[in-house]
Residue frames as qw, qx, qy, qz and C-alpha x, y, z in Angstrom:
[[0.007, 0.801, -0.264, -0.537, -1.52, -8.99, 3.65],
 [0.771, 0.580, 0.188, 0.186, -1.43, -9.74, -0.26],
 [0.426, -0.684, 0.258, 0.534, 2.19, -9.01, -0.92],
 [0.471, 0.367, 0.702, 0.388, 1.71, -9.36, -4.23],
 [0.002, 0.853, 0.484, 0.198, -0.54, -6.97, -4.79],
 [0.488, -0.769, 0.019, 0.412, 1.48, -4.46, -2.65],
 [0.585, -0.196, 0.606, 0.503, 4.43, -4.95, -4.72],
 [0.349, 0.478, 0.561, 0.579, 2.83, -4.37, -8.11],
 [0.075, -0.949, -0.303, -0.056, 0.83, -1.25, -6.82],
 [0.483, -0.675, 0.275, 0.485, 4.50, 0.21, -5.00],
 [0.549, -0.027, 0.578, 0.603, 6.37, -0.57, -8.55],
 [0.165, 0.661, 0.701, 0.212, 3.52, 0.84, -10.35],
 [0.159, -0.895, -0.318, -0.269, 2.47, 4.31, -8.63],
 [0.268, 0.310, -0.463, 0.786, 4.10, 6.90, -7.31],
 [0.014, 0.383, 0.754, -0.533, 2.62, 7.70, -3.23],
 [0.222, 0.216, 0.066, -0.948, 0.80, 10.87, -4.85],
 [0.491, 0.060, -0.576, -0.651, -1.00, 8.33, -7.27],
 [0.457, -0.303, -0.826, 0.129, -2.19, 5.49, -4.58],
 [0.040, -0.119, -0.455, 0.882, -2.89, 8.66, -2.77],
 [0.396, 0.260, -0.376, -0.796, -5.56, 9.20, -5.75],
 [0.426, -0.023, -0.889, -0.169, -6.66, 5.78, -5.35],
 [0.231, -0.095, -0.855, 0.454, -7.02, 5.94, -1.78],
 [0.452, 0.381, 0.178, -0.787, -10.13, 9.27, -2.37],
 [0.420, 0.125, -0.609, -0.661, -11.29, 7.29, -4.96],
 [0.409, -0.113, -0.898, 0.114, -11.95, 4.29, -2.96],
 [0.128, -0.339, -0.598, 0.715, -13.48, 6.43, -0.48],
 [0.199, 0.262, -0.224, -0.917, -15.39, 8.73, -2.49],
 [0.576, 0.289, -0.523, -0.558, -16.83, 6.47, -5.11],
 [0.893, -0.243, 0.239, -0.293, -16.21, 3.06, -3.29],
 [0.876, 0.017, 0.372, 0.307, -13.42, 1.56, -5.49],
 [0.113, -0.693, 0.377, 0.604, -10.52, 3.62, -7.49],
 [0.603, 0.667, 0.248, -0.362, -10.14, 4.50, -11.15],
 [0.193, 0.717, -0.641, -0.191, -6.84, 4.73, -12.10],
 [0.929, 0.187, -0.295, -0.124, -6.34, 2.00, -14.49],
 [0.541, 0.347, -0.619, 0.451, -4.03, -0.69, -12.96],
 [0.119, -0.400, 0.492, -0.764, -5.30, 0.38, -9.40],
 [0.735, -0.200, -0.269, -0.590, -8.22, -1.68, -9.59],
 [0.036, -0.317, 0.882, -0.347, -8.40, -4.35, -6.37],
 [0.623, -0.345, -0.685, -0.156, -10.74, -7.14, -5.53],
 [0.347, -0.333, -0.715, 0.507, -12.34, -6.97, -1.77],
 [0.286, -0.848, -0.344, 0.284, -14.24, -4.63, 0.58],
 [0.137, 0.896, -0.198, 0.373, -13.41, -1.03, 0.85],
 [0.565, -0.784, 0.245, -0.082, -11.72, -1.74, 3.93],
 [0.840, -0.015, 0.391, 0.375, -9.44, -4.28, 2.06],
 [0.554, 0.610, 0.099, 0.558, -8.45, -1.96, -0.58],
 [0.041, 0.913, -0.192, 0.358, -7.84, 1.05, 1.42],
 [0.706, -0.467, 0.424, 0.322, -5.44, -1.53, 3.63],
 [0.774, 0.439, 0.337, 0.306, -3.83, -2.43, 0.61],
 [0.203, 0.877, 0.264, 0.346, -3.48, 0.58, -0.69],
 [0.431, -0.865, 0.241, -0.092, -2.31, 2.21, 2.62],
 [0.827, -0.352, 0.349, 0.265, 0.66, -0.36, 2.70],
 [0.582, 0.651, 0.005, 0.487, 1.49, 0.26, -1.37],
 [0.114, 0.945, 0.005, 0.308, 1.77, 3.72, -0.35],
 [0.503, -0.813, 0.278, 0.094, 3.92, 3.30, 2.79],
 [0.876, -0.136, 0.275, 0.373, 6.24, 0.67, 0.81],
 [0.540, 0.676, 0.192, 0.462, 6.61, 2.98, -2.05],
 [0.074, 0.930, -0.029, 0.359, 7.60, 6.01, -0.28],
 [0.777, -0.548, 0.307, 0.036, 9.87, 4.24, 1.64],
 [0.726, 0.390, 0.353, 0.444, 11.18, 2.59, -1.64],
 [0.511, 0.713, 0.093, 0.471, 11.70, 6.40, -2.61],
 [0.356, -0.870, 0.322, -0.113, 13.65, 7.02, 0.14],
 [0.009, 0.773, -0.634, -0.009, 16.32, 4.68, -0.41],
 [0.565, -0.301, 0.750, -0.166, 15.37, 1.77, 0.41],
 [0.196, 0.140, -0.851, -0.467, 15.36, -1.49, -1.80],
 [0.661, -0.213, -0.321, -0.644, 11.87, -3.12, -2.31],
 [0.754, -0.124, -0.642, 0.054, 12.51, -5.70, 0.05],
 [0.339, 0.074, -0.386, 0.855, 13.93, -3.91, 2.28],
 [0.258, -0.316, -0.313, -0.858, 10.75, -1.72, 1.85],
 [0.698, -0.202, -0.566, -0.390, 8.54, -4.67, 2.83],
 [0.626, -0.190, -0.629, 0.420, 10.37, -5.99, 5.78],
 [0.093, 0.089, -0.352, 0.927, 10.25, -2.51, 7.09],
 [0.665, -0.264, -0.069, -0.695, 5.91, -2.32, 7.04],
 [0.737, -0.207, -0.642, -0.036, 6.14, -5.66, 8.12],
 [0.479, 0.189, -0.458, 0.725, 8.30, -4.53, 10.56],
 [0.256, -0.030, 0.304, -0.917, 5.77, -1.45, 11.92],
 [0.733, -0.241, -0.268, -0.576, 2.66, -3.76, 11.74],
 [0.710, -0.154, -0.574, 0.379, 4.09, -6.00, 14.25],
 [0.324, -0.004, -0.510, 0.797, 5.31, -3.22, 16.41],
 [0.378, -0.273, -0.054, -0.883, 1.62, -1.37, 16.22],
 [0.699, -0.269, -0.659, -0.071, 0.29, -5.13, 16.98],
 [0.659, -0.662, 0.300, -0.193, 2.12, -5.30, 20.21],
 [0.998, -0.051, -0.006, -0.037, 4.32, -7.78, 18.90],
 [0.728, 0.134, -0.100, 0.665, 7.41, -6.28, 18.81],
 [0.296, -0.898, -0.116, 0.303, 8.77, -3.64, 21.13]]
């Protein structure tokens, strides 16, 4: 997970735009909206992507950006198995 990348895309876009990314990437193979542009596989961007989107719309619920983060971190662990 490129938290970087996350981070700039979340700060960046609102969910409706990474939403726009995410049919692009599908559609076309790789998204258009300037600034959206990612390195890897489709399957790597539309992770990416997916995670922006969850951090951000989290982020516009209330939460601080860190806060954001710890919280996907949080539900990829618990989808893992690794936390109950």
């Amino acid at each position: 997970m490129n938290i970087k990348e996350i981070k700039q895309l979340a700060e960046k876009f609102s969910p409706q735009e990474i939403e726009e990314c995410i049919n692009q990437t599908l559609k076309i193979g790789k998204p258009k909206l300037e600034g959206c542009e990612l390195n890897g596989d489709v399957v790597e961007i539309l992770n990416t992507l997916a995670k922006a989107q969850t951090v951000r719309e989290l982020m516009d619920q209330g939460m601080s950006e860190i806060e954001a983060i710890r919280e996907l971190a949080r539900r990829i662990r618990k989808i893992q198995g690794l936390e109950k």
